[in-house]
N, C-alpha and C positions, 0 to 999 in steps of 0.2 A: 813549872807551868808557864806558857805562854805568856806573854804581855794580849792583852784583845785591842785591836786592832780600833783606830778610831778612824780611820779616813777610809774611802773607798774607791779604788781607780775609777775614773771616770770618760777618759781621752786616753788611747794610745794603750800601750803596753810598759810594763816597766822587768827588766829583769836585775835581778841580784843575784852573782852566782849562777847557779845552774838553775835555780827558781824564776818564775817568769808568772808575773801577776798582769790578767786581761781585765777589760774592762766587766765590772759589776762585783770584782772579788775587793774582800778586805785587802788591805795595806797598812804594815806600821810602817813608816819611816826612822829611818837607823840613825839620823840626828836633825838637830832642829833645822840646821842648813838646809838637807837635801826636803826637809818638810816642805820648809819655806819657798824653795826656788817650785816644787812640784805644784804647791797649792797656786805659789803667783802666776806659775803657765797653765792652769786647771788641769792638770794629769789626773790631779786626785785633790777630793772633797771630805769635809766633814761627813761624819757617815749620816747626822741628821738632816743635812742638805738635800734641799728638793733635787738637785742636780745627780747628787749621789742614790738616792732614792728609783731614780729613773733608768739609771743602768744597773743596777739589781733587776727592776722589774724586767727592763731588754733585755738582761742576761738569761734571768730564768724562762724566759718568751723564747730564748732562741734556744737553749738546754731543752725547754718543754719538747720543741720543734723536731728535735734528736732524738727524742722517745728517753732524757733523763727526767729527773725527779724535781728540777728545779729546786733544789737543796744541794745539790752536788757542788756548784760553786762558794757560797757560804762555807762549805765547811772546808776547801780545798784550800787559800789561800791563807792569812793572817800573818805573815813575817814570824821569824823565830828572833 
């Protein structure tokens, strides 16, 4: 089972791999370092963060905008 995911991109994009998390999708970070250096440049937020909060809602605003479900992003990203 997955780890879930506690931060949320929030700035920019981050890729791992062939995987590539945009802003409004979950994010784990694979160690405390790369947590640390991401949160200190706001890439990505705690997921209860009003900051974090608000690019979910952009996200699902611009998915909506697509004709998606605004759920599609939620479920697509989380780090393995």
């Amino acid at each position: 089972m997955a780890k879930k995911a506690e931060y949320i991109v929030i700035d920019g994009c981050i890729q791992e791999g062939k995987e590539v998390f945009l802003p409004g999708q979950p994010y784990s970070p694979p160690t405390a370092e790369i947590r640390d250096d991401l949160v200190g440049r706001k890439v990505i937020a705690v997921i209860t963060d009003p900051a974090a909060q608000a690019a979910v809602r952009a996200a699902n605003a611009a998915d909506e905008d697509k004709g998606g479900t605004g759920d599609d992003l939620l479920q697509q990203g989380g780090g393995s």
